[in-house]
C-alpha positions in Angstrom: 124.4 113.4 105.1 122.5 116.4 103.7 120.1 118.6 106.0 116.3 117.6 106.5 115.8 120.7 104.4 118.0 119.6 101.5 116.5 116.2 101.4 113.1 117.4 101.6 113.9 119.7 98.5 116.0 116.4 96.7 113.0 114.6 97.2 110.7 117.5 95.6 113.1 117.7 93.0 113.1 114.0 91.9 109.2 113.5 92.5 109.3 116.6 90.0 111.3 115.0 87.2 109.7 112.0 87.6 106.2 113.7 87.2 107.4 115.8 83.9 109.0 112.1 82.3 105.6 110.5 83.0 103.6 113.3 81.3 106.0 113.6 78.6 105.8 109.9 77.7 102.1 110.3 77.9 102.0 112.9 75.7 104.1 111.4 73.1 102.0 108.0 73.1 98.9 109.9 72.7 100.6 111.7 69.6 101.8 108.6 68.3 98.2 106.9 68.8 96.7 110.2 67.4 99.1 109.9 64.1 98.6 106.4 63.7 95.0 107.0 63.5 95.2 109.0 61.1 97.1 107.1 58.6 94.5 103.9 59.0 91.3 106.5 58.7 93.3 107.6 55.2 
């Protein structure tokens, strides 16, 4: 088993990447949504 310090920093780590691939799919379905609108308002 790892250290309470090293899962406290595993968990940090994952809660991170998690956090970055939910802002990143946000981001990209708001550009999609953005681009789409565009091409119906043309």
């Amino acid at each position: 088993a790892l250290p309470p310090v090293k899962v406290h920093c595993s968990v940090l780590a994952g809660d991170a990447i998690k956090a970055a691939i939910a802002d990143y799919q946000a981001k990209s379905a708001g550009i999609a949504d953005l681009q789409s609108s565009r091409v119906s308002a043309a």
